[in-house]
Each structure stands twice: as structure tokens, then as C-alpha cells.
C-alpha positions, -999 to 999 in steps of 0.1 A, spaced: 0 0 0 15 40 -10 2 68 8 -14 89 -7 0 129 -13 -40 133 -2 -34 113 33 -4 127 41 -19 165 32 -46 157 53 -23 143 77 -1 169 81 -32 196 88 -44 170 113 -42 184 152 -14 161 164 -10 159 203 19 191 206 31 171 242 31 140 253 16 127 287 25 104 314 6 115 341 37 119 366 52 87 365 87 85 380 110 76 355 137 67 381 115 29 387 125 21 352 165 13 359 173 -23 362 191 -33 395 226 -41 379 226 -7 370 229 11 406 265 2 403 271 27 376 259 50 391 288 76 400 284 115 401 317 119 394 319 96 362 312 130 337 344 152 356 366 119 356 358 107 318 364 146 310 404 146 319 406 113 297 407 112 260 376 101 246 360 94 220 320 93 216 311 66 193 272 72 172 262 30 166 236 17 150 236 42 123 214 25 102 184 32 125 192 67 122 179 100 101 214 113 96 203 140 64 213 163 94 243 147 105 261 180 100 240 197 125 245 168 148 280 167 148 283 209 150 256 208 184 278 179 197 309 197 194 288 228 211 288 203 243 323 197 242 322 165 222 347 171 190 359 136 179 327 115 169 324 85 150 291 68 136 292 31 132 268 4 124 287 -28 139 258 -49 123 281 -42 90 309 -31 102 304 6 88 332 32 102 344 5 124 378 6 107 383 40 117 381 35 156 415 24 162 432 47 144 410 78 163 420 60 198 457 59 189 455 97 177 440 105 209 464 87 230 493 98 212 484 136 211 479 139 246 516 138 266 493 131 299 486 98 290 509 88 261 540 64 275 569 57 253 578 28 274 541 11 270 529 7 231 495 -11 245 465 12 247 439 -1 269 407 16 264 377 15 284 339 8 264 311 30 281 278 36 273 243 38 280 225 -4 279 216 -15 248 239 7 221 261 -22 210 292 -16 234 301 -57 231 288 -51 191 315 -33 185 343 -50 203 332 -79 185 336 -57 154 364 -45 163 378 -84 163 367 -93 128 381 -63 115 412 -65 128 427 -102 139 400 -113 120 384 -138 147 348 -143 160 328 -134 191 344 -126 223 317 -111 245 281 -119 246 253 -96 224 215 -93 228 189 -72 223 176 -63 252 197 -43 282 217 -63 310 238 -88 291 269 -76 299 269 -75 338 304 -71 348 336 -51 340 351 -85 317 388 -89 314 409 -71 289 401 -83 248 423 -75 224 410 -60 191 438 -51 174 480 -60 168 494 -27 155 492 -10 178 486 -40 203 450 -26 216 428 -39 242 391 -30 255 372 -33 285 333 -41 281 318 -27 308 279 -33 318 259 2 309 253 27 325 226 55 333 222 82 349 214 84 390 177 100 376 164 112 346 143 146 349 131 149 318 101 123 311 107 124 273 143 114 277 137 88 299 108 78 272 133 83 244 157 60 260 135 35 265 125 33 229 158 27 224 161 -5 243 180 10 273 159 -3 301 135 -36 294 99 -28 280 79 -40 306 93 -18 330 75 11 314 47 -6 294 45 -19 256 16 0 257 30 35 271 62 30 246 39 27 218 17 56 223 50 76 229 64 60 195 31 72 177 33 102 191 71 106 179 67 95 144 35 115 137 53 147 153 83 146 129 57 134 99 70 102 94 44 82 82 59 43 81 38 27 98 4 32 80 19 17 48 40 -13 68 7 -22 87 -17 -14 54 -39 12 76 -59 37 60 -42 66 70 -16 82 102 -35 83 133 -32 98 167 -51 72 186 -25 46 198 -56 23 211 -72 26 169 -33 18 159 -33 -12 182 -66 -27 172 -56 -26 139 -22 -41 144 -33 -68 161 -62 -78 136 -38 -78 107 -14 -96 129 -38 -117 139 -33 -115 174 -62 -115 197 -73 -129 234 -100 -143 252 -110 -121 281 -140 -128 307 -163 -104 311 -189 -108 340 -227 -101 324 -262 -103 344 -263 -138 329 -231 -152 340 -191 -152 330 -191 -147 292 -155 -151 269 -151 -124 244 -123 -124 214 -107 -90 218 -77 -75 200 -45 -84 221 -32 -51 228 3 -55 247 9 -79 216 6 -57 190 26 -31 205 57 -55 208 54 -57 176 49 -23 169 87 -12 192 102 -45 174 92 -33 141 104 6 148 135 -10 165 150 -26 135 146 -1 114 114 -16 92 96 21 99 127 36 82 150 60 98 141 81 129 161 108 151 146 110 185 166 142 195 154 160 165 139 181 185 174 192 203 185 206 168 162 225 161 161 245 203 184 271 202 214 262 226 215 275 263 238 305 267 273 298 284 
């Protein structure tokens, strides 16, 4: 099914929700356990002293027509040596190595004459592909398989694992580390944001809420995927309408028992938490097409110093 210039006129004059909702949850439940051992205020002041480099994965899932933009309001935050990868193919990956050994060699504070190893720490938020790219990293480079555990969901890696080498010349080894979040997220939307992203598991927020908050998203930024992946009629603001029809295409449904003057009667409804699986699975490998969640930050004028 195409969607029509007509739908997506009508679409676009259609009164969108301008904010999103949540009824004053606390955003701070949604951490896993494992994670409370991340969780030190000093980890921006210390990783600020240390080379660094800030590494974009899963690229693929990304709108990057304004990578430009990106990469000038990252380097606004302090964040000047940036590299986008997508481990999955092993886009960019060659390029790491030689950005950590420019880094470590142009700073006299950490660069050692007497040691030609660079051991470099992997940190990140859960659920970005930290172990992805080590892996990567391997292929690439000594040309050998696996050496840490992947998955897509948050909490695989749970400890700091021991050093695995990546590359030769220069000998290079990395640390996986298990990810890390902030002590509390203010901002509902972020903590929404990151949970579309697979950064803490689905149920701890609700399939349902994520969907809604994915609807919301895609029909803000007039991204209209979804009505021709699931053949609906046209883009909807109604996450409950979205999910009905999801599930009927899908052909999911449930039995639930409703109590009538009569007695206990089973009725087929749609099978609502189902359907929006399907609907963060979908988004989440990249079958909606490419999405920015922080488009939004681009276009907000930057705080003053």
C-alpha cells in the first residue's frame, strides 16, 4: 500500500498531540538493578580529563540527512571527535582504532613511550552495541569471531570482563563494561526516548506506554511508516485505533472474561500488549525507516554559556 499525497496533506493539517503525557510517573522505577553500580556523580568530571572518543552505533536506525547539524551541536557540548558506526556491517568500524591511537598519542598526559599497549575502556548507556563493536572491532582487525556476549535487550553484559584485544598494530585492548545510566532522569521524554531505544527492558514502562510515545514521535516529525508497513488507512493519533488494527492484521487477539447479568461470558478482543511488541520491534529494527529522537534538540536554540 502508497500513501497517498492526499493522506499525508490531510495528515499533516491533522491536530497532532503538541506534548506527550505520562501522568507523573517516575522515570527513576524504570532502571534495572545491575545498573545502581554505575551510578557515580563523578563519572562525567573523571571521563572529561581522559581522551575520549563518543562513538554514534547503530547508524542504520538513524535520520542522519542532518548529520552536520549533529555533529556541530555535539561539538557545542564539548564532544569534538565523533564516529558513527553500524557494527551490524561493520560501517566506520575501521576507523576507531586509528581515532583512539591519535587520541592517545596527542595527549603527553597519558601517552607512555615505554608502553605501546592502549587499553581503552567501552562505556555507554545499555543496549547501544558496546560488546557489538568490540566484536567488530575483532573481525576487522585479527580477524576472529565473538568474544563477548550480544543481545537485544539491556543487562547482558553485567560485569567489568577482562581485557580483549582487538587489534595488533598497535597492540589494543578493550574493556566491556555493563551500561550505565544516569542516578535519575528529569526529563520524562528522555527517559521515554531512551526507553524506545532499548536502554531499560519494555515492561518496566509498558509496551503499551512506549507505543503511544512511538506514535506520538513518528506523527510529530511526519514520518508516516507505519500506516503503509501495517496497510492502515491513513496516520493516526489514537495509539488504542493503531493497536486494534495491528493486532487484527497480525492476527493476534485474546480471550477475556467479562462478567454479564447472565453469568461469565468469553469475548475475542484485540491483544493489545501484543501488538505493541510488535509495533517497538518493528520501529526498533529499522522496518519504519530512519528516525532521530533528538530532532527536537537541533532545532532548540542552545542554552547560553
Amino acid at each position: 500500500m502508497r500513501l497517498s499525497l492526499r493522506a499525508l496533506r490531510d495528515a499533516a493539517r491533522a491536530g497532532w498531540r503538541e506534548s506527550f503525557s505520562l501522568d507523573g510517573r517516575d522515570v527513576a522505577r524504570w532502571f534495572p538493578g545491575h545498573m545502581a553500580i554505575g551510578r557515580n556523580p563523578l563519572f562525567q568530571e573523571t571521563l572529561g580529563i581522559k581522551p575520549h572518543l563518543l562513538v554514534l552505533n547503530k547508524m542504520d536506525l538513524a535520520d542522519l540527512s542532518e548529520q552536520q547539524e549533529i555533529l556541530r551541536h555535539l561539538e557545542g557540548e564539548g564532544l569534538k571527535n565523533v564516529i558513527f558506526t553500524n557494527c551490524v556491517k561493520d560501517e566506520n568500524v575501521t576507523q576507531v582504532v586509528p581515532a583512539v591511537t591519535a587520541l592517545v598519542g596527542s595527549s603527553s598526559r597519558y601517552h607512555r613511550q615505554e608502553s605501546v599497549e592502549h587499553c581503552v575502556m567501552v562505556i555507554g548507556v545499555p543496549n547501544v552495541g558496546k560488546s557489538s563493536l568490540i566484536n567488530a572491532l575483532r573481525r576487522q582487525h585479527l580477524r576472529q569471531g565473538k568474544a563477548t556476549r550480544v543481545g537485544g535487550e539491556p543487562g547482558v553484559t553485567r560485569a567489568v570482563l577482562s581485557r580483549i584485544q582487538v587489534c595488533e598494530r598497535p597492540p589494543t585492548f578493550l574493556l566491556d563494561t555493563p551500561g550505565v545510566l544516569a542516578p535519575r532522569i528529569e526529563s520524562v521524554e528522555t527517559g521515554l526516548k531512551l526507553a524506545l531505544c532499548g536502554t531499560v527492558l519494555d515492561h518496566l514502562v509498558g509496551a503499551e506506554t512506549l507505543a503511544d510515545f512511538l506514535l506520538f514521535t513518528l506523527n510529530r516529525q511526519r514520518l508516516f511508516g507505519y500506516v503503509q508497513h501495517y496497510g492502515l488507512d491513513g496516520p493516526c493519533d489514537d495509539v488504542g485505533a493503531v493497536l486494534k488494527r495491528v493486532a487484527v492484521r497480525l492476527g493476534k487477539t485474546q480471550k477475556v472474561k467479562m462478567l454479564t447479568g447472565t453469568g461469565d461470558v468469553n469475548v475475542v478482543q484485540p491483544d493489545y500488549p501484543a501488538a505493541a511488541r510488535d509495533f517497538l520491534r518493528t520501529f526498533r529494527r529499522g522496518l519504519l525507516g530512519p528516525v532521530m529522537l533528538d530532532r527536537d534538540l537541533l532545532q532548540s536554540p542552545r542554552p547560553t554559556p
